[in-house]
C-alpha positions in Angstrom: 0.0 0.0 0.0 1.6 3.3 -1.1 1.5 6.6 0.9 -1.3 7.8 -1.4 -3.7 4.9 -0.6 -2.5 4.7 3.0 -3.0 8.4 4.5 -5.0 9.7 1.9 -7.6 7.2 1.1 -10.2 10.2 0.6 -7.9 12.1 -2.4 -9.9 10.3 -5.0 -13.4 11.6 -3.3 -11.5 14.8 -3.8 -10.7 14.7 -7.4 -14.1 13.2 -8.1 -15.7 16.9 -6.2 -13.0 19.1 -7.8 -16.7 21.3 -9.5 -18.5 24.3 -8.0 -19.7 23.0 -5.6 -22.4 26.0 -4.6 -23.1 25.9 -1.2 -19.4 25.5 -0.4 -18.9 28.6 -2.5 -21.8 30.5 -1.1 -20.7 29.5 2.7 -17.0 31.4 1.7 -18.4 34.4 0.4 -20.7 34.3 3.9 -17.8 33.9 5.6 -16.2 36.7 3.9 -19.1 39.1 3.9 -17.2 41.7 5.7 -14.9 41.6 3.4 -16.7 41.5 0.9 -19.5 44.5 2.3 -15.9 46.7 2.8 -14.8 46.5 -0.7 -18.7 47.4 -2.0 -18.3 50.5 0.5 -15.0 51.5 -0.9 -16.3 51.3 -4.7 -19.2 53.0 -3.7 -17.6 55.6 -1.9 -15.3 56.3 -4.7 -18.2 56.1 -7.0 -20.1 58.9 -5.1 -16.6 61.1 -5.4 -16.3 59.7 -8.9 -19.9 61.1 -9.9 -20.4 64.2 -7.4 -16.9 65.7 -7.5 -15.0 64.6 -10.7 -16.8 63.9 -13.5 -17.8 67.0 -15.4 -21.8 67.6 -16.2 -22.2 66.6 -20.0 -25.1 67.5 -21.5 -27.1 65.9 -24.9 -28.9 67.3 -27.5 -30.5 65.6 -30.4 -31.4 66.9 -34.1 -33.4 64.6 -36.6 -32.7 64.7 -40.6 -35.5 62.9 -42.4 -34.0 61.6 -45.6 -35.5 62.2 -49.6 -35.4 58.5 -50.4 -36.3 58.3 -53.9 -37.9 61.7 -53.8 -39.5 63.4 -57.0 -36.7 65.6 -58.7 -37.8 69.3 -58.9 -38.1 69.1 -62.5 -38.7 66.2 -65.1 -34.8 65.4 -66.0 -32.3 63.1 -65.1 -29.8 63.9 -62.6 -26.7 63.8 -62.8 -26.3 62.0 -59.7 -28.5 59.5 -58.7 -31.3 60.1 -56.1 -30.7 58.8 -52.8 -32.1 54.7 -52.4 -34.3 53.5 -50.2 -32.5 50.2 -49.4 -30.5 49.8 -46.1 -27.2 49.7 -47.2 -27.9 53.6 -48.7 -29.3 54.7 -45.2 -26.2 52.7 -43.6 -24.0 54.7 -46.3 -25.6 58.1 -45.2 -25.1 57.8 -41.6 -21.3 57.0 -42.3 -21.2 60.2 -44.8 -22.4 61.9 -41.5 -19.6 60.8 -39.2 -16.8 61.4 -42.0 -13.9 63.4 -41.5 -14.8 66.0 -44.3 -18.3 66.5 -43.1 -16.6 66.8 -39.5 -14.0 69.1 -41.2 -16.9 71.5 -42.2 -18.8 71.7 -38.9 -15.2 72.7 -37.2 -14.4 75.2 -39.0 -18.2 76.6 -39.3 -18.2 76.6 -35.6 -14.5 77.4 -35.2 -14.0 74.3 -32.7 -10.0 74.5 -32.9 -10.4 77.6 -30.4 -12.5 75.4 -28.1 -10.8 74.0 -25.6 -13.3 71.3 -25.4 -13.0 69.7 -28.6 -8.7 71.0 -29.0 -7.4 69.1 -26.7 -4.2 71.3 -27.0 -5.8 74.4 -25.6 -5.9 72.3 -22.3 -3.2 73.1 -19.4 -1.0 69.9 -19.7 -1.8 66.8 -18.1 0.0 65.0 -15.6 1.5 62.7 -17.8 2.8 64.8 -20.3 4.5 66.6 -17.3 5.8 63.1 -15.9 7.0 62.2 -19.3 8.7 66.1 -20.1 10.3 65.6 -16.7 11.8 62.1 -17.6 12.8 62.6 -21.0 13.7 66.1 -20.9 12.7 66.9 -24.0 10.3 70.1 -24.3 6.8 69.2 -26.1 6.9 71.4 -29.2 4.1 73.9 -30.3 1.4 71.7 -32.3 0.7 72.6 -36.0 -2.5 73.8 -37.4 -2.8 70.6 -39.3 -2.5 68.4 -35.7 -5.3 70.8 -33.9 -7.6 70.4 -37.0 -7.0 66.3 -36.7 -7.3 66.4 -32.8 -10.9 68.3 -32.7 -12.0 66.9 -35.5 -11.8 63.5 -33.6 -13.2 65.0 -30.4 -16.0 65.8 -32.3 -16.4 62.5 -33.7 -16.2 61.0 -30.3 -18.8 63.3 -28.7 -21.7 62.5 -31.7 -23.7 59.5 -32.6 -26.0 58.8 -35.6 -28.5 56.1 -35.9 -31.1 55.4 -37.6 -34.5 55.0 -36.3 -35.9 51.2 -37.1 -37.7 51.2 -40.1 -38.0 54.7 -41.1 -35.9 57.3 -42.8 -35.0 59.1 -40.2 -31.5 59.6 -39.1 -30.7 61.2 -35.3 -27.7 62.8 -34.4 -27.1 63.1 -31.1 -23.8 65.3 -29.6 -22.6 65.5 -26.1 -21.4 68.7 -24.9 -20.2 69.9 -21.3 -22.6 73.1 -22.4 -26.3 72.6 -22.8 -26.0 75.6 -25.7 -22.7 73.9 -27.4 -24.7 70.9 -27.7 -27.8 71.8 -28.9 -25.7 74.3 -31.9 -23.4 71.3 -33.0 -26.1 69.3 -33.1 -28.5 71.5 -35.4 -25.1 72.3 -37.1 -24.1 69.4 -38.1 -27.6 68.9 -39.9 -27.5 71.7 -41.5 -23.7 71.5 -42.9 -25.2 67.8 -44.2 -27.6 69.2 -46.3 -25.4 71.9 -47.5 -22.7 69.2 -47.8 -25.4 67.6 -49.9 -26.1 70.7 -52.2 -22.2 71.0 -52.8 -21.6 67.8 -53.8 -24.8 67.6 -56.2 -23.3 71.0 -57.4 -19.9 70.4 -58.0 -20.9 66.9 -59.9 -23.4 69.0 -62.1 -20.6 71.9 -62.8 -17.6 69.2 -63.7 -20.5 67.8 -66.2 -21.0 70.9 -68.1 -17.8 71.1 -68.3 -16.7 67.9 -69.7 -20.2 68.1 -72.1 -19.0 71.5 -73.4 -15.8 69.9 -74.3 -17.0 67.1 -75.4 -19.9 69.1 -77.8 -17.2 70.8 -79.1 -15.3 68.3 -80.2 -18.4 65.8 -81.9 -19.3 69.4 -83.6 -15.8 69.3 -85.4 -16.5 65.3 -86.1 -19.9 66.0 -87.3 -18.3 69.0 -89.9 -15.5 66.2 -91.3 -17.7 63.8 -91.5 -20.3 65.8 -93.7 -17.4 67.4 -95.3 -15.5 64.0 -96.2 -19.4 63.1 -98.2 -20.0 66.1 -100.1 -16.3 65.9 -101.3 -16.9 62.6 -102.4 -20.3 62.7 -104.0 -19.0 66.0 -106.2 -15.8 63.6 -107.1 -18.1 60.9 -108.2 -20.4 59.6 -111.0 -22.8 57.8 -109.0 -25.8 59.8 -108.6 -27.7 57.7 -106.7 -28.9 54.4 -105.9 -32.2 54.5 -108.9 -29.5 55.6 -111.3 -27.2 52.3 -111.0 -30.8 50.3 -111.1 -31.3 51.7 -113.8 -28.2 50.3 -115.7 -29.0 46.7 -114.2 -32.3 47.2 -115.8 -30.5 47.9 -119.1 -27.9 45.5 -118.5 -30.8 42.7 -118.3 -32.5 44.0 -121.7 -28.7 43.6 -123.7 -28.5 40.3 -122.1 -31.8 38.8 -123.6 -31.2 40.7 -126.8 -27.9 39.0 -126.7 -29.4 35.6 -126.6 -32.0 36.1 -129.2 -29.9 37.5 -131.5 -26.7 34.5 -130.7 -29.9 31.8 -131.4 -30.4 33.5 -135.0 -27.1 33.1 -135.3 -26.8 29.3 -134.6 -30.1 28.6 -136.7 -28.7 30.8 -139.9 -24.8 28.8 -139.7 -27.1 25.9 -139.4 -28.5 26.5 -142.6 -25.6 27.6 -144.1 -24.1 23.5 -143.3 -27.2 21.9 -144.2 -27.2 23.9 -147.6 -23.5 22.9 -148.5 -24.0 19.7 -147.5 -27.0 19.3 -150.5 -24.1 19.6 -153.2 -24.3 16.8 -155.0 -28.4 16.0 -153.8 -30.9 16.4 -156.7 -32.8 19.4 -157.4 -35.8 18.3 -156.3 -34.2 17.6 -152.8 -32.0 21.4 -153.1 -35.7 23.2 -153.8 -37.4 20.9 -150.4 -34.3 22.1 -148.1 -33.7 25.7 -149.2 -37.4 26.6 -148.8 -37.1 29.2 -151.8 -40.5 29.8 -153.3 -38.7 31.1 -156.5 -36.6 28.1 -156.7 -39.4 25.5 -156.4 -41.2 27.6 -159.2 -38.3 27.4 -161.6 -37.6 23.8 -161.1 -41.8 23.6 -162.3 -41.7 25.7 -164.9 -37.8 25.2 -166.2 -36.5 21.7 -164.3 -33.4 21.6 -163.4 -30.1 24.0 -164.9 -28.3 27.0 -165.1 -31.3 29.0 -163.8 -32.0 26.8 -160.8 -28.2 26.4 -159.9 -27.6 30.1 -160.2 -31.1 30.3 -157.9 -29.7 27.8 -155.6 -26.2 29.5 -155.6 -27.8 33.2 -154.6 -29.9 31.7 -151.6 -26.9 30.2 -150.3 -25.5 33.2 -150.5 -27.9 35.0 -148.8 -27.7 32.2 -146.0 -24.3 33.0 -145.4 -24.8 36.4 -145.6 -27.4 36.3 -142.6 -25.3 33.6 -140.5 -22.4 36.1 -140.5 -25.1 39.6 -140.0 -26.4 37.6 -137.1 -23.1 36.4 -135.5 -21.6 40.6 -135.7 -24.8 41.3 -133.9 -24.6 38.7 -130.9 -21.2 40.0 -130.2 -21.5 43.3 -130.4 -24.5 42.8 -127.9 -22.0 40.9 -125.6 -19.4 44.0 -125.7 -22.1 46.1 -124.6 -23.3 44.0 -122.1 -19.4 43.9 -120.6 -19.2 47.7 -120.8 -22.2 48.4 -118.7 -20.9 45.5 -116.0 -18.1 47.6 -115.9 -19.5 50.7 -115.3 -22.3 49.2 -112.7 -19.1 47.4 -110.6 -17.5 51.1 -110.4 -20.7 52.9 -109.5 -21.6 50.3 -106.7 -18.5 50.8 -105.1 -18.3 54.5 -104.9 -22.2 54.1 -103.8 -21.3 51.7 -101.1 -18.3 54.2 -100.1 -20.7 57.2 -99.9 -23.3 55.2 -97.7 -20.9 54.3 -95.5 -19.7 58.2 -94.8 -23.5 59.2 -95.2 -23.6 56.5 -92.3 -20.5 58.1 -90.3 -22.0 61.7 -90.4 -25.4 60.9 -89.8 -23.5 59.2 -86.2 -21.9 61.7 -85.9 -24.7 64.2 -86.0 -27.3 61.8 -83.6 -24.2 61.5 -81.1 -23.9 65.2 -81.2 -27.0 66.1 -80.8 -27.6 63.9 -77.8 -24.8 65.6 -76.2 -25.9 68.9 -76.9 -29.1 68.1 -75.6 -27.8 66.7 -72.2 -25.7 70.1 -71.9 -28.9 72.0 -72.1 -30.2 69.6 -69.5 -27.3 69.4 -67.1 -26.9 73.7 -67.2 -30.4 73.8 -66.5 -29.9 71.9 -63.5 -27.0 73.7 -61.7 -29.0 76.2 -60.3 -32.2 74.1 -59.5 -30.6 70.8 -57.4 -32.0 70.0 -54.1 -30.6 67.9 -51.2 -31.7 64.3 -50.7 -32.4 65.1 -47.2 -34.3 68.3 -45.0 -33.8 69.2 -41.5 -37.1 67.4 -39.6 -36.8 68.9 -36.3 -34.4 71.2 -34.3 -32.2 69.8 -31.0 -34.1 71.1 -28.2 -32.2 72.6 -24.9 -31.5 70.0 -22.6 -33.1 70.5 -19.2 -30.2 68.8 -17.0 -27.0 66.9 -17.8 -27.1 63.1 -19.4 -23.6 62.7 -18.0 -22.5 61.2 -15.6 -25.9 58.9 -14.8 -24.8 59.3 -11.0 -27.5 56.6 -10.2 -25.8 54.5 -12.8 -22.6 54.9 -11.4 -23.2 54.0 -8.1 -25.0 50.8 -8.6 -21.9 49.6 -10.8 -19.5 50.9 -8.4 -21.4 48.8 -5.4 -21.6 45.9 -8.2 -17.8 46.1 -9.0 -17.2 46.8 -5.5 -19.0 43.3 -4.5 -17.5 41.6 -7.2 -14.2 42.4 -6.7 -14.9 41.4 -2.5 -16.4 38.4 -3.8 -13.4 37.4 -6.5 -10.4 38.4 -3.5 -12.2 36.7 -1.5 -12.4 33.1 -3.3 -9.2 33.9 -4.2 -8.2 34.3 -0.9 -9.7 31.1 -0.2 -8.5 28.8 -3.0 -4.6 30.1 -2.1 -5.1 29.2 1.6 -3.3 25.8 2.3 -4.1 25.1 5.6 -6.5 23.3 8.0 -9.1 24.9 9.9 -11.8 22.1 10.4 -11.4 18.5 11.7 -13.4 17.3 9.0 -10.7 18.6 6.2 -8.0 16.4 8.1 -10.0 13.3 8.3 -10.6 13.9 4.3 -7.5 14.9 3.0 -5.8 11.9 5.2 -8.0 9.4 6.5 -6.9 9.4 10.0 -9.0 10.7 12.5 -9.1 13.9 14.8 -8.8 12.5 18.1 -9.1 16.5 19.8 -9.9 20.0 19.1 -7.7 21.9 21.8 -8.4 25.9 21.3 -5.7 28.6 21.6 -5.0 29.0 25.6 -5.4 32.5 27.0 -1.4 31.9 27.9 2.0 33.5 27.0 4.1 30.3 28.3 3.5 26.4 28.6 3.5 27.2 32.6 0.9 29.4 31.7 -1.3 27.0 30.3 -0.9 24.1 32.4 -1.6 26.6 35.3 -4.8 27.7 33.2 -5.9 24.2 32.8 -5.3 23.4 36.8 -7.4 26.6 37.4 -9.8 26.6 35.0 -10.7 22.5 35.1 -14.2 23.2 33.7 -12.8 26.1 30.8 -13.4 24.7 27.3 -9.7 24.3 26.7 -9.5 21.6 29.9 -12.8 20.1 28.4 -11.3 19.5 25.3 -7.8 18.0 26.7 -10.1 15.6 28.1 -11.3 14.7 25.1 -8.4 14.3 23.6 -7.2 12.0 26.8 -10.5 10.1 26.0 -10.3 9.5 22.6 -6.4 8.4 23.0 -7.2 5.7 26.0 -10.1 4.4 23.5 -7.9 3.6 20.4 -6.8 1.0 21.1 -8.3 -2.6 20.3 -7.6 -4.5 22.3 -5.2 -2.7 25.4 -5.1 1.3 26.2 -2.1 2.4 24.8 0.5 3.0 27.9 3.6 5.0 25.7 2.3 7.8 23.7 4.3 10.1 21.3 3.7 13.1 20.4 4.8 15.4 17.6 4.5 17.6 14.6 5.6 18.4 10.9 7.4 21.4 12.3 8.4 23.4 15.7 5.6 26.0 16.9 2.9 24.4 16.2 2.0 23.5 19.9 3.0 19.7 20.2 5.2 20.2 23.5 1.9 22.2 25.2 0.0 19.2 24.1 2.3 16.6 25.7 2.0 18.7 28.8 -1.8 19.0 28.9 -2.0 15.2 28.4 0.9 14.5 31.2 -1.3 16.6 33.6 -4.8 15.6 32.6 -3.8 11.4 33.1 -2.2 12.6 36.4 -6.1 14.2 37.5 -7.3 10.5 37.3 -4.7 9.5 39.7 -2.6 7.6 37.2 0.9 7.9 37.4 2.8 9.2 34.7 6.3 9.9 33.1 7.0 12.6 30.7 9.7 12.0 28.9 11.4 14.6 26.8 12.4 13.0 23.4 14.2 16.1 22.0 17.6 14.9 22.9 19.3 18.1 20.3 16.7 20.9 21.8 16.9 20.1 25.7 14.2 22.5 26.5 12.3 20.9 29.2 15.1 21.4 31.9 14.4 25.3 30.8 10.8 25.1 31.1 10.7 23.6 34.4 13.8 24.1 36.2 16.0 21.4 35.5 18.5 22.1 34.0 21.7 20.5 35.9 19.6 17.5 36.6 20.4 13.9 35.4 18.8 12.9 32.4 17.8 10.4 29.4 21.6 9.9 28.5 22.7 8.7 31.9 19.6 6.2 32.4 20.8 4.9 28.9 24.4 4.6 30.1 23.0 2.8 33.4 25.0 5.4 35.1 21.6 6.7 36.8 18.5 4.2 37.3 15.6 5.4 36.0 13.6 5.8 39.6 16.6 8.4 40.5 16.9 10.2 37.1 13.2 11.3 37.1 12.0 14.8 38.5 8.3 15.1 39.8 7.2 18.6 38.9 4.5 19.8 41.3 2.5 21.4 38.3 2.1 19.0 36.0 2.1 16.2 38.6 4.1 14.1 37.0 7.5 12.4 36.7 10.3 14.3 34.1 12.5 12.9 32.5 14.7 15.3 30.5 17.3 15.2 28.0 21.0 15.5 28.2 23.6 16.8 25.7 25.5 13.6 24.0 28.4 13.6 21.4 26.4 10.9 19.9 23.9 11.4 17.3 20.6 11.6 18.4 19.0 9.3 16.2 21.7 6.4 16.8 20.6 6.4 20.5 17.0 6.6 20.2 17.5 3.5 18.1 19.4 1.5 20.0 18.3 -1.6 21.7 19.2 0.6 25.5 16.3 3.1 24.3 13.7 0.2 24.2 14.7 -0.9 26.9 14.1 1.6 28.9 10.7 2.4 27.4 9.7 -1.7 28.5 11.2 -0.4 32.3 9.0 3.0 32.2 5.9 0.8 31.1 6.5 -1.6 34.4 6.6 1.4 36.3 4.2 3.9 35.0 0.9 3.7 33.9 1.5 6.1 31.1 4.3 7.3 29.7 4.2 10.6 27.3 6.9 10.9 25.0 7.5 14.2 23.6 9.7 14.4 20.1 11.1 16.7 17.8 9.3 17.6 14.6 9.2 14.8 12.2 10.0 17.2 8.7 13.1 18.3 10.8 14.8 15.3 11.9 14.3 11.6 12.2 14.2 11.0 15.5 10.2 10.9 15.7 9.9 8.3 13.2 12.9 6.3 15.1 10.7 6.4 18.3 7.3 5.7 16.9 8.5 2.4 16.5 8.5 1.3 20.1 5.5 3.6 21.1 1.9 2.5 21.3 0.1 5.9 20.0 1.3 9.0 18.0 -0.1 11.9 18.5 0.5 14.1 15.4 -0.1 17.8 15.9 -1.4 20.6 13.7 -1.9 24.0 14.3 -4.9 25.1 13.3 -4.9 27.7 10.5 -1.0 27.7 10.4 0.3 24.1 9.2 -0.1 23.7 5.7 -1.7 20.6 4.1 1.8 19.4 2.2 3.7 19.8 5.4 1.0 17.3 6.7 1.4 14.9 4.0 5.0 15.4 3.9 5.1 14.3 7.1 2.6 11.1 7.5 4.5 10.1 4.0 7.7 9.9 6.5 6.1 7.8 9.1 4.9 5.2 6.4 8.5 4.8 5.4 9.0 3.7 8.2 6.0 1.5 8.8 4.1 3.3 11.3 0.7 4.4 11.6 -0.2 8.2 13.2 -2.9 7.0 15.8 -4.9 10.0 15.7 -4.5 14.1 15.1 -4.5 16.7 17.2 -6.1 20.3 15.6 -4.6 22.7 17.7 -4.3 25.8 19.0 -7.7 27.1 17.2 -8.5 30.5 17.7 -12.4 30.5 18.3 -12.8 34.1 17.3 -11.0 33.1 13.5 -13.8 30.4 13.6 -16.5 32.4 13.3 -15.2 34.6 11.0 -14.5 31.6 8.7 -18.3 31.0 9.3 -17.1 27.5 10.7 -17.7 28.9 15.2 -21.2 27.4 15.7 -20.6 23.8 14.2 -17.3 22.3 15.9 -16.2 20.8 19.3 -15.2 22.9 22.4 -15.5 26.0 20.8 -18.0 26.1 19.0 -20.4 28.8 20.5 -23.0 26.4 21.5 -20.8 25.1 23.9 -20.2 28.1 26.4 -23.1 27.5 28.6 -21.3 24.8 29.6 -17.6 26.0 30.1 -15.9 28.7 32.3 -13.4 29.6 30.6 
């Protein structure tokens, strides 16, 4: 079993509970509450200075601007600048327009803020930390620039004014904070006004730049427009084409050649034809010459005269004749086809310069619509420069404040008592979490398992003779009641015999173990036992100084078996008991408290004694505690209450389980019942709790 599981079986309870646990928390602010009520008192009393004597009296004034969203323009024309929208983001837009720096910039120098030391924060005497710093450094603050006292109050003045916009509407507050009632009501109503004029201005300005840039431009689609109709009268005097009906009219003509052209090319063909089939009938008979020529005159001679020099020479002129037509025909097709290729030629030409003089026609006539648009949107935009309205109109006027907004005193003061509270409440559980140390029995018994066998309050003594005399005169005081106690709960731990050699000790010196060893001695002795207190501190030797023996014989020479015990021992009237002190030794303290000479005499002072106390040094300072445990029958471990801190505890129990001992039972001393009750803890534990003093006299 390790030191953990052993002393501290109750650490994993602990982990298990490491959450708010809320009464726990609400019990230390209880506890606490006049710590807590002190700090509210101080916040609140520096509230009431804060609000009555240093803050300065602000005062707030509000002005309203309803704005034109999609208003009707004063006359039928289209702005040059859009009209205001009605959507959100426009009305978000507008309020930051109102809270820019160049609106700002106007309302300054309109009111002439940079000579207020208000808003110029350089008018003002110089603070203490400039002076601090000039002192430090020093370097002398230079003189600040117009520029800096512009940027400074223009900022002031954004600090001092808020603009919002009242849910679903198009209204727009702006509110400004002033320490003057007047100031605030004019910065207010003036920062409305230089809106709207800021509004004017801009619409102005944008409407001037237009004219401008349309007069230039006009001027310059004017000079187009001239080249451009110049370039097509140029052309159409240079040209042939006189207009479209004109090269129609050639097509027309054109198309009449062409079927000329093929009638007369078919006569042609027919007439050559003839010519062949005329040839070819050289050697045919006449009758057969007369059927093909289909010559009246030659069929009548062949009737009347038959066939011979008549009807040959016939025969001979219509083939002539045929030939004659063939070749007639044939000069007339092509002299058609030349005609036909002149006129293409001339149609081709005049299409193209017709084309050519559409397409500047085209160019000017562009030219002219692009310049006449333009003239007539310079008309428009000059008749607008002196006829633009705002998009917004001052709805109502700030009104004079009747009393200052700032500082809300009532305000103050109930956050000064809530901070005040708070911060009680947080130094308080801070206080608490960073304490360390015991202060109830029942924190022992968790954090280590072993249980509080007495609750011994502080004594109303300066010395340990003090409070044993205390205890033999005050035998029904709450501090002798709970020695008792502790005497009972000792003689009862044990199973199965009442343990006869008790140690006592402590993680370190102070902490009251020496008192307790005392008390015990003295309380056995009232039930007529006999007892022996032994003082175990063989390096300290501070019961011979305590109770006047300090040349006596000692530990060291009952050890030796130069003394016997029965001689060594000094009965001290007070206490009742048998001493035995220490003497000084060469030889190291824990070498002779572990020999087999110190056992035995602890068997000899058990034959003798009914009980024997055994008083030791602290067990985090040396090891002679843990060398004695070993042949005691009950250790009593110590702890002051409110002083010894929990690792000191465990460091020490850790120590006695190295060793293989177990502490019988803890001792919480030395509580202070006033400190109880402020903890919150004085009505709910052992001899001094406050339910307990009807039945002490202390």
């Amino acid at each position: 079993m390790n030191v953990s599981e052993k002393f501290f079986p109750q650490r994993e309870q602990i982990v298990d509970h490491d959450v708010i646990d809320l009464s726990q928390l609400l019990g230390t602010l209880w506890r606490r509450k006049l710590w807590i009520l002190a700090a509210g008192l101080l916040f609140l009393l520096a509230g009431v200075y804060y609000a009555f004597s240093v803050a300065t009296p602000k005062y707030k004034a509000t002005t309203d601007i309803l704005l034109n969203a999609n208003g009707a323009e004063l006359v039928d024309l289209s702005a040059v600048l859009p009209s205001l929208g009605a959507d959100s983001e426009a009305i978000n837009t507008e309020v930051e327009v109102l809270k820019s720096r160049a609106l700002i910039e106007r309302v300054v120098k309109a009111a002439d803020l940079t000579r207020d030391p208000e808003f110029n924060s350089t008018l003002r005497p110089p603070s203490l930390k400039s002076k601090l710093k000039s002192l430090l450094t020093g370097a002398e603050s230079k003189p600040p620039n117009a520029q800096f006292e512009l940027t400074t109050t223009i900022k002031a003045v954004q600090e001092r004014m808020n603009v919002r916009n009242l849910p679903s509407t198009y209204v727009l507050q702006i509110t400004v904070i002033s320490e003057a009632a007047e100031k605030s009501v004019m910065l207010a109503d003036l920062i409305a006004e230089q809106y709207v004029l800021y509004q004017m201005d801009v619409k102005f300005e944008a409407t001037r730049d237009a004219s401008q840039w349309l007069s230039s431009r006009v001027a310059d689609l004017k000079i187009e427009l001239e080249q451009a109709e110049a370039r097509v009268s140029e052309f159409s005097s240079s040209s042939k084409v006189v207009s479209l009906e004109s090269v129609q009219a050639l097509e027309r003509q054109v198309k009449d050649l062409r079927d000329r052209r093929d009638g007369t090319a078919s006569s042609a063909l027919i007439a050559e034809q003839k010519v062949l089939d005329l040839q070819a009938l050289t050697d045919a008979s006449a009758e057969e010459k007369a059927q093909k020529a289909d010559d009246a005159r030659l069929l009548t001679i062949l009737r009347t005269q038959g066939e011979g020099e008549a009807f040959d020479a016939r025969f001979e002129q219509v083939l002539t004749t045929a030939r004659q037509q063939a070749e007639r025909t044939s000069l007339q097709a092509a002299s058609l086809s030349n005609s036909i290729s002149s006129m293409e030629a001339e149609i081709a030409a005049q299409s193209e310069e017709l084309i050519e003089l559409q397409q500047l026609s085209r160019e000017a006539e562009a030219s002219r619509l692009l310049y006449e648009y333009f003239l007539g949107r310079l008309k428009e935009t000059s008749a607008q420069e002196g006829i633009q309205q705002a998009d917004s109109r001052l709805l109502s006027r700030a009104v004079l404040p009747e009393g200052p907004a700032e500082p809300k005193k009532s305000l103050i003061l109930i956050v000064s008592l809530m901070l005040g509270v708070m911060f009680g409440a947080g130094g308080a559980l801070i206080w608490e979490m960073r304490q360390n140390n015991y202060r109830q029995a029942k924190d022992i018994e968790d954090d280590t398992g072993i249980p509080v066998m007495g609750q011994v309050p502080l004594l109303p003594a300066r010395s340990r003779k003090a409070g044993i005399e205390y205890l033999s005169e005050k035998p029904s005081s709450a501090a002798a009641e709970a020695i008792r106690n502790l005497r009972t709960s000792v003689l009862l731990s044990g199973i199965d015999h009442t343990p006869k050699v008790i140690m006592s000790t402590s993680s370190l010196p102070g902490e009251g173990k020496t008192t307790i060893s005392f008390a015990m001695a003295h309380n056995l002795v009232g039930l007529g036992k006999k007892v022996l207190l032994v003082e175990g501190d063989i390096r300290r030797q501070i019961f011979g100084q305590y109770l006047g023996a300090k040349d006596a014989k000692g530990m060291m020479s009952v050890l030796s078996g130069d003394t016997k015990l029965e001689d060594a021992v000094i009965f001290n009237e007070l206490i009742g008991a048998d001493i035995l002190v220490a003497e000084e030794t060469k030889v190291n303290a824990a070498d002779v408290l572990s020999s087999n000479s110190f056992a035995e005499f602890l068997n000899r002072a058990r034959e003798i004694y009914d009980f024997v106390i055994v008083d030791t040094p602290p067990v985090l300072v040396v090891p002679d505690a843990r060398v004695i445990a070993q042949n005691v029958d009950a250790v009593l471990f110590t702890v002051r209450w409110d002083k010894t801190s929990k690792t000191q505890v465990r460091d020490a129990l850790r120590m006695f389980e190295t060793v293989g001992v177990s502490v019988s039972g803890i001792v919480l001393n030395q509580i202070d019942g006033r400190g109880m009750k402020r903890y919150g803890f004085g009505d709910s534990y052992g001899a001094y709790s406050s339910y307990g003093k009807k039945y002490y006299n202390n």
